[in-house]
N, C-alpha and C positions, 0 to 999 in steps of 0.2 A: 406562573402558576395561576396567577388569577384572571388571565384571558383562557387558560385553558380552562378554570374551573366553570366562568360564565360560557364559553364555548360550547362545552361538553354537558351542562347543566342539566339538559333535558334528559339526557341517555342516563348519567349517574343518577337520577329522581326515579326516573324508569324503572330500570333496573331493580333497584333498593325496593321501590312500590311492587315489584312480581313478586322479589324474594320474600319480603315480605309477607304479601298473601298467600303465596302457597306454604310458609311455615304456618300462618294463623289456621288454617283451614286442616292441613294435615299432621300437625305436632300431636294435636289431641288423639290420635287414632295410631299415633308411634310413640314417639319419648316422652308422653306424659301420658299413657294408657294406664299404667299402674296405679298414677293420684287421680286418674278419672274412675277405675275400678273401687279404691278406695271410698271416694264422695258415695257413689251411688250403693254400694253392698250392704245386706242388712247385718245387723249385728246383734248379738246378744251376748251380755258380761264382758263388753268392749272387744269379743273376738266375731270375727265373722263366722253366719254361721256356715255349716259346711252342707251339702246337698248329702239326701241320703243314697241308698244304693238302689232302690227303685228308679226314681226319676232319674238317675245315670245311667243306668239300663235303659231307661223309655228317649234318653238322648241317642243312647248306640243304636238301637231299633230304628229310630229316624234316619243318620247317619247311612245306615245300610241300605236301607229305602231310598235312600238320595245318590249311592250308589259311591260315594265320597272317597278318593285316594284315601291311606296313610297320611300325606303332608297335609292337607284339608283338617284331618280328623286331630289331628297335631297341634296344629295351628288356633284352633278354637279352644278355648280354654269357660267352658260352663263356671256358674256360680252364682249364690240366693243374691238377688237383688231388693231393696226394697220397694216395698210400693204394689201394685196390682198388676203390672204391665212389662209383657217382653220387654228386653236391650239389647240389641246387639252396636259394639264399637271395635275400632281396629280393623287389620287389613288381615291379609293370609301372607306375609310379610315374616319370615321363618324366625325372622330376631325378634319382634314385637309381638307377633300374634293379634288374634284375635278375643274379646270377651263375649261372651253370649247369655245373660244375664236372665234368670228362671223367677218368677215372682213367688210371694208367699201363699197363693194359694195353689200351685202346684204340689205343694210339698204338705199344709197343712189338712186340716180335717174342718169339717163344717163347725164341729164342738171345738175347736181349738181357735178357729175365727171368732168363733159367736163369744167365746171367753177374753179374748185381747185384744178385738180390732178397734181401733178410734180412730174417728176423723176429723180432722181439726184439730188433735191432740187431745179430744174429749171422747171419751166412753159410749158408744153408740147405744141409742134408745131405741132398744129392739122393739119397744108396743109399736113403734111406725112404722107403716105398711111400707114404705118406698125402705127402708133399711132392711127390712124381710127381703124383697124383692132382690136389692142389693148382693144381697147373702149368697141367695139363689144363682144368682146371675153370675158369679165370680166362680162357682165349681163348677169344672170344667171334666168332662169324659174322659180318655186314657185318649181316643180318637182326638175331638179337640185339642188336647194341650199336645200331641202329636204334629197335629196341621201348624200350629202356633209356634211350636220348636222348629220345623222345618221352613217355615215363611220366615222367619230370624236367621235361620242361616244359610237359606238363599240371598239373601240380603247382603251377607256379609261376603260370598261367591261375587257380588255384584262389584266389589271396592268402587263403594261410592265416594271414598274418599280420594284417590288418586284421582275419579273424573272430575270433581268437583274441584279438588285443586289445580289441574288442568288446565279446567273450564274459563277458572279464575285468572293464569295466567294470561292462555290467549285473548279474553278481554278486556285487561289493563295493558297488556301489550300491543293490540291494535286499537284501542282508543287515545292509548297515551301517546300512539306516532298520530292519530288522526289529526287528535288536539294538538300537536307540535307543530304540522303543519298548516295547518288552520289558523294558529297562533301569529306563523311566521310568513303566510301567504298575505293576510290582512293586516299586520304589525299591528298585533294588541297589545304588544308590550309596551307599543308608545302612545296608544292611544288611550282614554275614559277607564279607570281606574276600576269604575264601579260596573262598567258593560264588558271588562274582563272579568273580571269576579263571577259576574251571574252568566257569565261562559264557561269557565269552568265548572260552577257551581251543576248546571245543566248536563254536561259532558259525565260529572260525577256521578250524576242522575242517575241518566241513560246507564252509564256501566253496570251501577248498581241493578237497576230493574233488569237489564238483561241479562247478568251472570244468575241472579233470582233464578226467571224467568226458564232458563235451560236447565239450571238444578228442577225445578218443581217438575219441570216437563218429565224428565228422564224417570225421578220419581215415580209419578203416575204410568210411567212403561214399564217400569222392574211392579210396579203393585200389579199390574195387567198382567204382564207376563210368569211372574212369580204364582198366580190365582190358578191359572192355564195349567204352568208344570204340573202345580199341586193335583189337579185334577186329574189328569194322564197317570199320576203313581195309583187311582183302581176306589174302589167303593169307602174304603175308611175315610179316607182323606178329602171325600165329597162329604160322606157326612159331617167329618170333623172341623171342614170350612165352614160348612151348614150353621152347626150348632157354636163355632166360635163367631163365627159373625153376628149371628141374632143375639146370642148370650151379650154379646159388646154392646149392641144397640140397647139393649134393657139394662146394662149396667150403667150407662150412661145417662140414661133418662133417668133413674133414680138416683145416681148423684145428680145430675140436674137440683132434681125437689131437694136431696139430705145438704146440701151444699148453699142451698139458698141465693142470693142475689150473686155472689159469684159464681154459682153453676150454670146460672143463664149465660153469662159472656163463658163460658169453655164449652156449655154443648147444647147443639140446637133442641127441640121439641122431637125431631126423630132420632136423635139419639148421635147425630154427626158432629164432627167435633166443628165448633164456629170458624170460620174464616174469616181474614181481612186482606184484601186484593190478593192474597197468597192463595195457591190449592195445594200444599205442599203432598196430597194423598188423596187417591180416589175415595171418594165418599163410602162409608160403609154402609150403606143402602144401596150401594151400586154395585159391592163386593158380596154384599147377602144376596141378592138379586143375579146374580154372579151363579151362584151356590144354589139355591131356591132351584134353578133353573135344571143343572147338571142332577140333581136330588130326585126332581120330577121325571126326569129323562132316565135317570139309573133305574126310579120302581115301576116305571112302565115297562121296562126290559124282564119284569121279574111275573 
């Protein structure tokens, strides 16, 4: 048993390290979608709240426009999220489903923000201009919150959770035989203790930058190509990138100022969110710009 356990060593570590990652990657988007629904939903008198029948209708409206099966339409399961910002999680996966997660200003009124919003857990001081602006910035058209509904569940069309656990696979799987043989062509096991270490260590690296690396990429091609469809479904949907894109950049800049030294490190001066060697999304000055462009092109035709 124990020449076959040191035998086999490398294949059973293998192995365990895929299974591994592809549960870590993809359990959150199947058998714990419900405690992830739960974390993020907003609540009030400890029950969640419930979407009204408006913004349900403005989700079927999209739907239809996107042209969506039955199982599609099934499979996504809408509801209030907390916070200012689309979600979507889960697959189209007919056991798990999908969530699609609609923020409170979708649903609320400008007098119903200006009455309970706080940030930081504190009471927003409306005499400030950038909280004004803020206010402004976060209501959204019937167009807009349309584009925004529909870019969430293109996304979700996308299962970017099977590629990326996939992804993950076949790169623990072809580094983990790289480094076996690598190991076993140079006998590192018998050699300097500490220059196998920082072989592995390096090997770990690499895996990691590059599994990164291909997620952000694909990223950046579902945000391209998702920007594209949107624009092909006809005039609302150019406006409504229009004014959700810009509206985002101004919302941002003024959390920037109301945020203070941690707004600096989340979003730049134009309003993009900071990066660190990551792109995990194309810049939204490159997606208003995107929009800006199709906008101009629409009213010259007019």
């Amino acid at each position: 048993m124990n020449v076959f356990s040191f035998k086999y060593r490398n294949v059973i570590l293998g192995v365990t390290a895929i299974a591994v990652g592809y549960c870590a990657v993809l359990t959150p988007h199947t058998v714990f979608l419900k405690k992830y629904r739960y974390m993020v939903a907003r609540y009030q008198m400890s029950k969640e709240v419930p979407l009204g029948y408006k913004i349900q209708e403005r989700i079927q409206k999209v739907m239809d426009d996107l042209k969506l099966p039955d199982d599609v339409r099934n499979a996504i399961k809408p509801f209030s999220v907390f916070g200012f910002d689309m979600l979507h999680a889960g697959t189209l996966n007919a056991k798990y489903g999908a969530i699609l997660g609609i923020p409170v200003n979708f649903t609320n009124t400008t007098e119903q923000l200006h009455e309970n919003l706080c940030i930081k857990e504190e009471p927003v001081d409306w005499t400030r201009q950038d909280a004004r602006i803020f206010l402004k910035a976060v209501m959204l058209s019937e167009d807009a919150q349309k584009f925004a509904i529909a870019r969430e569940i293109l996304r979700i069309q996308a299962e970017e959770p099977y590629f990326n656990s996939l992804v993950l696979v076949l790169t623990v799987a072809v580094l983990w035989t790289l480094c076996s043989v690598v190991s076993y062509r140079f006998r590192l096991r018998e050699g300097n203790a500490t220059v196998r270490r920082i072989f592995y260590a390096v090997f770990t690296l690499f895996g990691v930058i590059l599994w990164l690396g291909v997620k952000d990429y694909r990223s950046n091609q579902l945000d391209k190509r998702d920007d594209e469809a949107l624009c092909r479904l006809g005039a609302e949907y150019i406006k409504g990138g229009q004014e959700f894109y810009e509206k985002m950049l101004i919302r941002n800049r003024a959390l920037r100022s109301l945020l203070g030294p941690e707004g600096k490190k989340i979003y730049t001066a134009y309003g993009n969110e900071e990066t660190f060697l990551r792109q995990k999304h194309m810049p939204i000055t490159h997606r208003k710009d995107f929009f800006d462009f199709h906008l101009r092109n629409l009213e010259g035709m007019k």
